[in-house]
TORDREN-289634 format. One record per residue (C-alpha): residue number from 1; y, x, z; residue in three letters; chain. Coordinates in steps of 0.02 Angstrom, whole numbers. Layout:
+-----+--------+--------+--------+------+-----+
! seq !      v !      u !      w ! type ! mol !
+-----+--------+--------+--------+------+-----+
! NUM !      Y !      X !      Z !  ALA !   A !
...
+-----+--------+--------+--------+------+-----+
***
This chain:
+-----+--------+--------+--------+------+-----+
! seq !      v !      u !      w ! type ! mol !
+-----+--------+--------+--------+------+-----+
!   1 !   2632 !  10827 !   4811 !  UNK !   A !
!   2 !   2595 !  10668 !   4723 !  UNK !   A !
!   3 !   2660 !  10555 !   4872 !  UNK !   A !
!   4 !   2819 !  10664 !   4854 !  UNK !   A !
!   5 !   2861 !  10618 !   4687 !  UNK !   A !
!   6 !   2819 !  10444 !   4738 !  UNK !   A !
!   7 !   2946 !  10440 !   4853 !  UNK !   A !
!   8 !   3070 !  10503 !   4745 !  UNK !   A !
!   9 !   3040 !  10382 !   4614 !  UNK !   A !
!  10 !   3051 !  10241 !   4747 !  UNK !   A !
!  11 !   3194 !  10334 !   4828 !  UNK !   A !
!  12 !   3262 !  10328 !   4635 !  UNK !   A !
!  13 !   3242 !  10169 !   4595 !  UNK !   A !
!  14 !   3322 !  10105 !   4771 !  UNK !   A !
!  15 !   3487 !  10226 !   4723 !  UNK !   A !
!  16 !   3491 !  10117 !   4565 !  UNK !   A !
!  17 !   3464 !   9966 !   4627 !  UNK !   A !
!  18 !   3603 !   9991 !   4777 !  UNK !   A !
!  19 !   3735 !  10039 !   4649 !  UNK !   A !
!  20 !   3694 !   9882 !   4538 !  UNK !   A !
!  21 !   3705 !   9785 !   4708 !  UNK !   A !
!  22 !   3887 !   9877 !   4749 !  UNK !   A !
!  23 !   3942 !   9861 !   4562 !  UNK !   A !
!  24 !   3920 !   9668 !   4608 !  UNK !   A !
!  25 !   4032 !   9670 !   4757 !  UNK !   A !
!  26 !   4155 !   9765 !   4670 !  UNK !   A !
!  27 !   4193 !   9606 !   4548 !  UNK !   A !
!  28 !   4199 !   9505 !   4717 !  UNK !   A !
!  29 !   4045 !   9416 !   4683 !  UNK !   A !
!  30 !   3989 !   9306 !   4826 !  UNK !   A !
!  31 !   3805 !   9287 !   4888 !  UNK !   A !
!  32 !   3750 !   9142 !   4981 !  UNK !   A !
!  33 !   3614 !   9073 !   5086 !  UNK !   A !
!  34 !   3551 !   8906 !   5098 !  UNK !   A !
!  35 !   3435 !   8854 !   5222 !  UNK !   A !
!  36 !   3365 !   8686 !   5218 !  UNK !   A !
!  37 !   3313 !   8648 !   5399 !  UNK !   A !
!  38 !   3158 !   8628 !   5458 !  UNK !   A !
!  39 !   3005 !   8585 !   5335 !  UNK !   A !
!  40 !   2826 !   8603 !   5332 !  UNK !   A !
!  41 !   2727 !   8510 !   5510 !  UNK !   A !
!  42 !   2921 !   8512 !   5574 !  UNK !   A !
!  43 !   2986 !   8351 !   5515 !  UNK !   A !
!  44 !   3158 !   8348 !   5609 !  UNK !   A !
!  45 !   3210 !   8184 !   5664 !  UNK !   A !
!  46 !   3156 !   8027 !   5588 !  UNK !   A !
!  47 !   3262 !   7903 !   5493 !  UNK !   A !
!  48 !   3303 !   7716 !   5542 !  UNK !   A !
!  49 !   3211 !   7654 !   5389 !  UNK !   A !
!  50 !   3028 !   7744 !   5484 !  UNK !   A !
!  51 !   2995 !   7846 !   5327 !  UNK !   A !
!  52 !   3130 !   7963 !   5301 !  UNK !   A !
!  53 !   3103 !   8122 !   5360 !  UNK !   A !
!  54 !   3266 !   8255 !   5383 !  UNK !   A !
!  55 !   3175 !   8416 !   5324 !  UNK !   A !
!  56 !   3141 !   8291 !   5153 !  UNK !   A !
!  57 !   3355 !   8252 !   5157 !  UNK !   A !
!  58 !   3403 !   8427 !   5202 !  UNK !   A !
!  59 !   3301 !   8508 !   5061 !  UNK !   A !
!  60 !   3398 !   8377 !   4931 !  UNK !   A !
!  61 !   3548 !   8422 !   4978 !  UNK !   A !
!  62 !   3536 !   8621 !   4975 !  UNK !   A !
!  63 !   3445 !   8586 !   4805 !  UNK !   A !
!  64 !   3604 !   8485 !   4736 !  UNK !   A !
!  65 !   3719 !   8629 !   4852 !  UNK !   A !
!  66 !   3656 !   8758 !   4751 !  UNK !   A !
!  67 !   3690 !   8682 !   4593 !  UNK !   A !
!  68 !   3861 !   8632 !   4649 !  UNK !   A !
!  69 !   3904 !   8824 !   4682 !  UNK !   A !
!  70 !   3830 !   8891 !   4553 !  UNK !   A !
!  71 !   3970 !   8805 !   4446 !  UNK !   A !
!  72 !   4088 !   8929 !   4520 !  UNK !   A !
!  73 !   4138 !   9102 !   4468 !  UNK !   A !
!  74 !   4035 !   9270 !   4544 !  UNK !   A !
!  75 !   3926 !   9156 !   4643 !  UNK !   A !
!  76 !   3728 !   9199 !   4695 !  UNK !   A !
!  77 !   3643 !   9071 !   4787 !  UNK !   A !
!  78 !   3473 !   9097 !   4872 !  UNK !   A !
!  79 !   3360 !   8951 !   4928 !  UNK !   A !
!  80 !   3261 !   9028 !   5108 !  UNK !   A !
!  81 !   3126 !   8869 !   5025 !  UNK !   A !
!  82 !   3132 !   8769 !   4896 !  UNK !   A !
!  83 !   2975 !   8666 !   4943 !  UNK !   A !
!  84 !   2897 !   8596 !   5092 !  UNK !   A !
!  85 !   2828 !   8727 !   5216 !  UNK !   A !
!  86 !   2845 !   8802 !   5388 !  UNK !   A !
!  87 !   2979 !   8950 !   5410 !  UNK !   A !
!  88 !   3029 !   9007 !   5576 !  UNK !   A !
!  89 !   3212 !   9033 !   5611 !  UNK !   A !
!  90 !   3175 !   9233 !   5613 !  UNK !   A !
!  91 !   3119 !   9229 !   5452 !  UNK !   A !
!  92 !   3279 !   9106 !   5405 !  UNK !   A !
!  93 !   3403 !   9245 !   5452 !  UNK !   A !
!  94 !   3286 !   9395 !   5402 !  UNK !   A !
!  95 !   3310 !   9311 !   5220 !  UNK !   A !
!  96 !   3506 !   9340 !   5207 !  UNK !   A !
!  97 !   3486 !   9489 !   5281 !  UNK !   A !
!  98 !   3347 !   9559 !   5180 !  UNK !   A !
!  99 !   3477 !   9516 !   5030 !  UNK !   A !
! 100 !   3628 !   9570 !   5119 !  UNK !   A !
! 101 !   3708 !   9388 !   5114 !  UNK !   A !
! 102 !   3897 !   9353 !   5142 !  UNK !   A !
! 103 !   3870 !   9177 !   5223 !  UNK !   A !
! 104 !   3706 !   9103 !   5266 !  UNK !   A !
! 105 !   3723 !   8928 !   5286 !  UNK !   A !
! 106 !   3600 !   8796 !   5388 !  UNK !   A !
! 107 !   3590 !   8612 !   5315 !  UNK !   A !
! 108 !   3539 !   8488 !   5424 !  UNK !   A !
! 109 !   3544 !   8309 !   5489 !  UNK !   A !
! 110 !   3550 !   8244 !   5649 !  UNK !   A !
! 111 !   3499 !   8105 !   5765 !  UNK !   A !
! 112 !   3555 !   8025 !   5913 !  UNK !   A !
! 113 !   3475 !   8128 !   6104 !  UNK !   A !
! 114 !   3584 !   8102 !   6221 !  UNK !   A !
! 115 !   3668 !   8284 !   6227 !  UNK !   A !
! 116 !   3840 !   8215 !   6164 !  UNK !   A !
! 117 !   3947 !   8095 !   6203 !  UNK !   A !
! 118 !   3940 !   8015 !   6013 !  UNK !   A !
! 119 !   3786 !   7951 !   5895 !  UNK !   A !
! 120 !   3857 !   7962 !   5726 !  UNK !   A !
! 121 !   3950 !   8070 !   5619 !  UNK !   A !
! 122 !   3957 !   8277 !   5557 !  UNK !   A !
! 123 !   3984 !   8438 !   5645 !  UNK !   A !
! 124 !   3976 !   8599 !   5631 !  UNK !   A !
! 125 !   3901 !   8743 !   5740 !  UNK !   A !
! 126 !   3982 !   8909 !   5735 !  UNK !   A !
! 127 !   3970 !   9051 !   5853 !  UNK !   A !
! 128 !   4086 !   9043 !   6046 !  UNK !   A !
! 129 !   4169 !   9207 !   6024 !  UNK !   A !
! 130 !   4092 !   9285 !   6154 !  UNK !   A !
! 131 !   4041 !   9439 !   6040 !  UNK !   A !
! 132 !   4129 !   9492 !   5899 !  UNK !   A !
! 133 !   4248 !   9348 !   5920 !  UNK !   A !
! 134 !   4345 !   9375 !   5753 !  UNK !   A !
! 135 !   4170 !   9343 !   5644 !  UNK !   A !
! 136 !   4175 !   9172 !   5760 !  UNK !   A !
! 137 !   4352 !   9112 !   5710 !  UNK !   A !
! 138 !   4324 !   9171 !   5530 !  UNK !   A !
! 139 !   4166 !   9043 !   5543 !  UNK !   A !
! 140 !   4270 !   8897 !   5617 !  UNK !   A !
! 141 !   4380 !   8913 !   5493 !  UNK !   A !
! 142 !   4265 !   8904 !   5372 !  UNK !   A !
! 143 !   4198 !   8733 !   5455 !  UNK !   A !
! 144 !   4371 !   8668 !   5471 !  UNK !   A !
! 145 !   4360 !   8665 !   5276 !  UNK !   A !
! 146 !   4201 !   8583 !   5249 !  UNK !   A !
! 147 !   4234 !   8446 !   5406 !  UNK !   A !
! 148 !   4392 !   8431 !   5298 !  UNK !   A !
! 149 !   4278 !   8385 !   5141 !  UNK !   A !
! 150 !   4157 !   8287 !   5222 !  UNK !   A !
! 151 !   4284 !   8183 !   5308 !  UNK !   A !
! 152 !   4343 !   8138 !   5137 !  UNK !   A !
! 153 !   4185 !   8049 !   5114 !  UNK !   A !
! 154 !   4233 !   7935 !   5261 !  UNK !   A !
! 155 !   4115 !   8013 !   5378 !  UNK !   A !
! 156 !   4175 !   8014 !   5541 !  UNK !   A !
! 157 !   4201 !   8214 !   5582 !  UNK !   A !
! 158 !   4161 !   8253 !   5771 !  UNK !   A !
! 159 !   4230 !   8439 !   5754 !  UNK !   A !
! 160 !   4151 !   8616 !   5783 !  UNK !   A !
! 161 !   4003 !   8637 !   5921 !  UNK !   A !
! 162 !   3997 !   8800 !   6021 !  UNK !   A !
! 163 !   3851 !   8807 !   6150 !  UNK !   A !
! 164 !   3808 !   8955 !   6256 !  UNK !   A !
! 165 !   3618 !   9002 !   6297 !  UNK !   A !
! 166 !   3574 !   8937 !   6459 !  UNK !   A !
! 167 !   3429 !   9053 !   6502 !  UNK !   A !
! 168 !   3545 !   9212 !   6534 !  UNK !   A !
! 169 !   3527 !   9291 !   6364 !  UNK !   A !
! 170 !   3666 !   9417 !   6321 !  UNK !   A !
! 171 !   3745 !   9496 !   6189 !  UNK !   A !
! 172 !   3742 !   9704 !   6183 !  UNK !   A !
! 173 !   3930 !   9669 !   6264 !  UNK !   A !
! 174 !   3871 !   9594 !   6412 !  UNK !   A !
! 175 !   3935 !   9411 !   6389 !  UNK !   A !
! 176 !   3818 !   9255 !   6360 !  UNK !   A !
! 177 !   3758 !   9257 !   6191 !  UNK !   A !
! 178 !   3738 !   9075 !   6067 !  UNK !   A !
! 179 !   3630 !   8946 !   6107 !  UNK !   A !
! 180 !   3574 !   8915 !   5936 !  UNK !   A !
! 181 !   3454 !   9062 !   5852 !  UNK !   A !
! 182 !   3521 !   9047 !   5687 !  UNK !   A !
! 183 !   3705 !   9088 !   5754 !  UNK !   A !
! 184 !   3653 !   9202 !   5874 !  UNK !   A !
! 185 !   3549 !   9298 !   5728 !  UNK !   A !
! 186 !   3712 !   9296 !   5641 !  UNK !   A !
! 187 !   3842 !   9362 !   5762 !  UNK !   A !
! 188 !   3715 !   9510 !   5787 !  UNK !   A !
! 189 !   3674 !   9549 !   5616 !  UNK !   A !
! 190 !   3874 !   9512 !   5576 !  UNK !   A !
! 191 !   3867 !   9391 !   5437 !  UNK !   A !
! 192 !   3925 !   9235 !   5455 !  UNK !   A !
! 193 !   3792 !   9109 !   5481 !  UNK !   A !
! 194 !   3836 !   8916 !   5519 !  UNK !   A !
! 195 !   3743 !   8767 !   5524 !  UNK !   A !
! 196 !   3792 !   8575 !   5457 !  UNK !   A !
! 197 !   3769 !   8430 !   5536 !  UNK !   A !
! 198 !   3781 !   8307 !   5387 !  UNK !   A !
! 199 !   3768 !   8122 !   5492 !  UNK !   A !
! 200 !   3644 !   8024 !   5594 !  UNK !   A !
! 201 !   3475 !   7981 !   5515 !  UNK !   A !
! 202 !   3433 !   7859 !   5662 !  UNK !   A !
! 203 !   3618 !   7776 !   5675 !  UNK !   A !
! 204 !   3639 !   7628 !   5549 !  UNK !   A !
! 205 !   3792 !   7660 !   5432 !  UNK !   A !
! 206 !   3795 !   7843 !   5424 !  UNK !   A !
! 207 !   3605 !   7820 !   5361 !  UNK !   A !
! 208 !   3654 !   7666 !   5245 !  UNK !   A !
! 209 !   3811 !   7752 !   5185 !  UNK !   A !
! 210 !   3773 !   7949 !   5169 !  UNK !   A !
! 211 !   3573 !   7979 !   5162 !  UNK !   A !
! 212 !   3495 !   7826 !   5101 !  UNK !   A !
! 213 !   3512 !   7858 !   4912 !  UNK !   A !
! 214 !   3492 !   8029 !   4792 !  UNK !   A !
! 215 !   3668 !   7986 !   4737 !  UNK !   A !
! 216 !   3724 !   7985 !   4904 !  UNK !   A !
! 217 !   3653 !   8158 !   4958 !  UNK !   A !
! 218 !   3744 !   8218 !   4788 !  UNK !   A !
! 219 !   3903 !   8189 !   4885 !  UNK !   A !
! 220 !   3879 !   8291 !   5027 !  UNK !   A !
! 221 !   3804 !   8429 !   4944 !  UNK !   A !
! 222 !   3997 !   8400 !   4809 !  UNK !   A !
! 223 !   4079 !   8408 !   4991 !  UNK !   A !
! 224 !   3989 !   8582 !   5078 !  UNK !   A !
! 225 !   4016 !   8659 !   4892 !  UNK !   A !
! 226 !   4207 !   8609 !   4906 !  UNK !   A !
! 227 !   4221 !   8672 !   5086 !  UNK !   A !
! 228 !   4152 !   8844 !   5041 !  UNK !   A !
! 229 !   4250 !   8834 !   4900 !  UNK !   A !
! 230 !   4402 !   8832 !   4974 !  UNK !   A !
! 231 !   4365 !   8966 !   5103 !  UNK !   A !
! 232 !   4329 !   9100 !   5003 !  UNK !   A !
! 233 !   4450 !   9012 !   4868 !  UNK !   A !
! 234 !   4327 !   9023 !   4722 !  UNK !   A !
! 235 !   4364 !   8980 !   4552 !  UNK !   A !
! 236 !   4270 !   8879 !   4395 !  UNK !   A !
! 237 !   4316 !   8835 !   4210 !  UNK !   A !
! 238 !   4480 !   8927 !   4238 !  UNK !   A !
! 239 !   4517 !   8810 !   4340 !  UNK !   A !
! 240 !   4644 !   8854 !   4488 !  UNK !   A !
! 241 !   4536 !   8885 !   4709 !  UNK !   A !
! 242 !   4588 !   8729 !   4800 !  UNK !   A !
! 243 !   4752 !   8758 !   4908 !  UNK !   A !
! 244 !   4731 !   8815 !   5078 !  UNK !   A !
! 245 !   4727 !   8708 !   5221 !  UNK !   A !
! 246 !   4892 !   8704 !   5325 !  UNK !   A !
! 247 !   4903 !   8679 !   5513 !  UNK !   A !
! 248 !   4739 !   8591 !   5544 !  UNK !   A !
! 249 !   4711 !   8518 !   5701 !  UNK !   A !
! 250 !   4519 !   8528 !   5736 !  UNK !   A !
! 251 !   4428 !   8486 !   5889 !  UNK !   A !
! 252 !   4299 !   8628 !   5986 !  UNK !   A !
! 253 !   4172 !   8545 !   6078 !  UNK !   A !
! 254 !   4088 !   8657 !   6217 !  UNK !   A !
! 255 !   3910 !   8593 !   6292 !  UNK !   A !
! 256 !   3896 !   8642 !   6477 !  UNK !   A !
! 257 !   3737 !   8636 !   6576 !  UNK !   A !
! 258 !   3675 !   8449 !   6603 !  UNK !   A !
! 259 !   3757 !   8387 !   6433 !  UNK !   A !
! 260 !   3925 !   8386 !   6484 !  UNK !   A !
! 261 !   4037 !   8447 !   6350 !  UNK !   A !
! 262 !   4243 !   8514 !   6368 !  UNK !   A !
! 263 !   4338 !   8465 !   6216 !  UNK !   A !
! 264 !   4490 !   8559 !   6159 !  UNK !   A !
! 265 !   4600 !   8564 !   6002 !  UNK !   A !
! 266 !   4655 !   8703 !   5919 !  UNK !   A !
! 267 !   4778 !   8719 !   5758 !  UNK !   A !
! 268 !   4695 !   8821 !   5599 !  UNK !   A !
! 269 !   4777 !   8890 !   5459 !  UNK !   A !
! 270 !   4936 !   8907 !   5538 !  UNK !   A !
! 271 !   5037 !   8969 !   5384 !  UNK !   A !
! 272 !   4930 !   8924 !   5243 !  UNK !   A !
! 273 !   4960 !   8815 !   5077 !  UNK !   A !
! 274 !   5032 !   8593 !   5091 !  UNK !   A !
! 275 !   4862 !   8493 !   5058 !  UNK !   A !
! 276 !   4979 !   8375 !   5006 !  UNK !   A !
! 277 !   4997 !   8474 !   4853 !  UNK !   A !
! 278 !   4815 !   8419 !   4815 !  UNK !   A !
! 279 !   4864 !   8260 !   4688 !  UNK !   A !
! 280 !   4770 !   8335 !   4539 !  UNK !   A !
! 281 !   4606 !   8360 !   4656 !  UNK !   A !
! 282 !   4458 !   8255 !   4577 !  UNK !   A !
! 283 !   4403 !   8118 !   4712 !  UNK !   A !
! 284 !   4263 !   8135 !   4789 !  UNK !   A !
! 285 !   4168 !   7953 !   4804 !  UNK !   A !
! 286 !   4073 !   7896 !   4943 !  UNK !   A !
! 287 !   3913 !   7788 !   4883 !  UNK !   A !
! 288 !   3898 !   7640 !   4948 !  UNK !   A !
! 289 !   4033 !   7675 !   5117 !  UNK !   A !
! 290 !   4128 !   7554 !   5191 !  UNK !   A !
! 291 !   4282 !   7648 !   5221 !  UNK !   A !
! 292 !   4371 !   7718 !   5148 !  UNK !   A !
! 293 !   5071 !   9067 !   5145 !  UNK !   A !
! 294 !   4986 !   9231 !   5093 !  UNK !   A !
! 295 !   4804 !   9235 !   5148 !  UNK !   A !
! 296 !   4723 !   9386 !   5222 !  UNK !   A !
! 297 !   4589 !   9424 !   5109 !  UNK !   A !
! 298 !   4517 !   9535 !   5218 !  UNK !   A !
! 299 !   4467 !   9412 !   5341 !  UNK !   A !
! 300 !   4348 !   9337 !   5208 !  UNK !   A !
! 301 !   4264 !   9496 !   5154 !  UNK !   A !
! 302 !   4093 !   9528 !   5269 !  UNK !   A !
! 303 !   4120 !   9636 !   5412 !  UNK !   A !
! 304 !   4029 !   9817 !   5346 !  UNK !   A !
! 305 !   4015 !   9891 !   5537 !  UNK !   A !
! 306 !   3854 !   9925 !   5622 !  UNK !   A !
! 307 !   3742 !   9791 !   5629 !  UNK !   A !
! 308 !   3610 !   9771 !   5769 !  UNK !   A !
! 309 !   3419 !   9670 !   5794 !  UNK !   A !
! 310 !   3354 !   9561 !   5933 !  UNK !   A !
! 311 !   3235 !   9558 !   5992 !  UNK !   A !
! 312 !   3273 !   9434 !   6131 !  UNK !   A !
! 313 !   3216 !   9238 !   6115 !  UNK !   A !
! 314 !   3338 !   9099 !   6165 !  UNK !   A !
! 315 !   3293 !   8919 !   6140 !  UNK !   A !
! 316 !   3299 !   8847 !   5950 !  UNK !   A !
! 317 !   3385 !   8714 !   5859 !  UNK !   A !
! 318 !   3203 !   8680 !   5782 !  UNK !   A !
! 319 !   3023 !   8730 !   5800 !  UNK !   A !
! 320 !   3011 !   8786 !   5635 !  UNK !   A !
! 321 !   2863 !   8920 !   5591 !  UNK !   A !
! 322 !   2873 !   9077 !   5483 !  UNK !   A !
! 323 !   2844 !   9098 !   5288 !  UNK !   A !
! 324 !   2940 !   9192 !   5141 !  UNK !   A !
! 325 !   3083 !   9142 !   5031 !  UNK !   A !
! 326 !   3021 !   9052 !   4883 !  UNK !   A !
! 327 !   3021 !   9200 !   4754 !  UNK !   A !
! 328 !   3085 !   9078 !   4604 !  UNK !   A !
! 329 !   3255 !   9069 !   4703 !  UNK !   A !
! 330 !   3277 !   9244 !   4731 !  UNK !   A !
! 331 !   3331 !   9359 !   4600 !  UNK !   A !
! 332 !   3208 !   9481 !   4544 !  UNK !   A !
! 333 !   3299 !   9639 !   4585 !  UNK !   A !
! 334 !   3346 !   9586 !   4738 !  UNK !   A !
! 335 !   3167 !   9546 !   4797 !  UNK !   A !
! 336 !   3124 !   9711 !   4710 !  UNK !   A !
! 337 !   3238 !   9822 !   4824 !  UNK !   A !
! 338 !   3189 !   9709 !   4986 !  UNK !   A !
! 339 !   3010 !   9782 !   4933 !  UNK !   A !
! 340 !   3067 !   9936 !   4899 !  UNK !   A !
! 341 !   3174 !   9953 !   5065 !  UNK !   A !
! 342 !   2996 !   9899 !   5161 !  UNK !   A !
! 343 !   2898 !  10040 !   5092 !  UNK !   A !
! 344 !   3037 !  10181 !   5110 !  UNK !   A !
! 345 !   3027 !  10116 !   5288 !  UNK !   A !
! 346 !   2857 !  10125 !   5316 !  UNK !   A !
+-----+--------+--------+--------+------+-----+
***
């Protein structure tokens, strides 16, 4: 009897909890992810300078990130760490979907292997549409707009990666799932996951000009926050969402087995808002560089369907090794129900 009415005060409190959760969707609040690659014994790659680490540079900038969005209206933003410790990318994607994330987003920073035909500049990895292929386009459009932003900085933009695993490993339709777990996670779980390349640690001017200096790192962090931004077309100070992009050409890069890539172009935002109606947008400066229609809102609310686990391993974008969300960046209730969820389950 007495685990009964355990239960039902857990089963309570849960019922509570989910409607203060659904309330919060209701006003069109937004929750976010940010995942700072890497961290802990994984270093990433190492900068030109021989001390900079990327884990160190991708922490920075999901620390200024979250600021940054914060500013804007209906807006939760969850750190997966705000310190310097070993997650795996399991744990990464259980995170947003422990707290039923819209968007989980991967920051990162890259350096130069060989697997491309190009050793400087941003991308952006987004699922191939092999599975659920409107969730993929709804995340390449969502890159278009923060390529768009970054570009502004006068970083050099080398479009939207798609790579397909190369061990075999489907998706529950048959067809070759994502290379990268942290995509792959997402197209299963359907939530829109994506991961930033920012620039080249090991390549001279994108180091010099874009990660060399806190001030620097402030600016890309300004960019992602204006990308997202305009996506989901959020709003701050009463202040009117940043017009829609219009006919943007953006390139698809597609790896193939032995790093050969197929490049293709293909037009965005076919019959959306004039950027060149953006003359009272505030500038965004570049540190230290030497260069200088109706939307569907449907198609930005998260896909509530089915969602389905993994357990299948493909290769990773990092080695990274599990731990838990810093609590201090996760709202109490929400790590309450997580907890909660855990024990109903047990």
């Amino acid at each position: 009897m007495k685990k009964f009415y355990v239960y039902v005060i857990l089963l309570s409190l849960s019922i509570i909890l989910s409607f203060s959760r659904t309330s919060h969707a209701a006003g069109k609040g937004l929750t976010i992810v940010l995942d700072p690659g890497h961290g802990g014994s994984q270093s990433g790659a190492e900068a030109i300078d021989g001390r900079t680490q990327e884990k160190d540079l991708n922490l920075t900038i999901a620390r200024y990130l979250k600021e940054d969005l914060l500013e804007y209206d209906q807006v939760q933003v969850i750190l997966t760490r705000d310190d310097d410790r070993d997650m795996g990318l399991d744990v990464r994607s259980q995170i947003a979907e422990d707290y039923e994330a819209d968007l989980l987003v991967s920051l990162h920073n890259n350096a130069y292997d060989g697997s491309s035909g190009y050793d400087h500049g941003c991308f952006v990895l987004t699922g191939g549409g092999t599975y659920r292929e409107e969730l993929s386009h709804e995340e390449q459009k969502l890159a278009c707009c923060i390529l768009h932003e970054l570009s502004e900085l006068g970083i050099e933009e080398q479009g939207i990666l798609l790579r397909a695993s190369e061990t075999g490993t489907t998706y529950p339709n048959g067809k070759l799932a994502d290379y990268y777990r942290i995509i792959k996670d997402g197209i299963l779980n359907n939530r829109m996951q994506v991961l930033i390349e920012h620039a080249y640690v090991d390549h001279a001017r994108d180091f010099g000009n874009y990660l060399s200096s806190d001030e620097s790192l402030r600016a890309l962090a300004r960019a992602d926050a204006r990308g997202i931004a305009r996506y989901y077309g959020l709003t701050r100070d009463g202040e009117e969402a940043l017009p829609d992009l219009q006919n943007y050409e953006e390139k698809l890069v597609t790896f193939k087995e032995g790093f050969e890539t197929e490049t293709r172009t293909e037009v965005f935002y076919e019959t959306r808002g004039d950027l060149s109606k953006e003359s009272e947008r505030e500038p965004i400066d570049a540190p230290g560089t030497d260069e200088g229609s109706e939307t569907d809102k449907d198609s930005r609310e998260k896909i509530n369907t089915d969602k389905e686990s993994s357990t299948e391993k493909d290769q990773k974008i990092d080695s990274d090794k599990g731990a838990e969300a810093d609590s201090e960046s996760i709202p109490f209730f929400q790590r309450f129900l997580a907890l909660l969820k855990r024990i109903i389950h047990l």
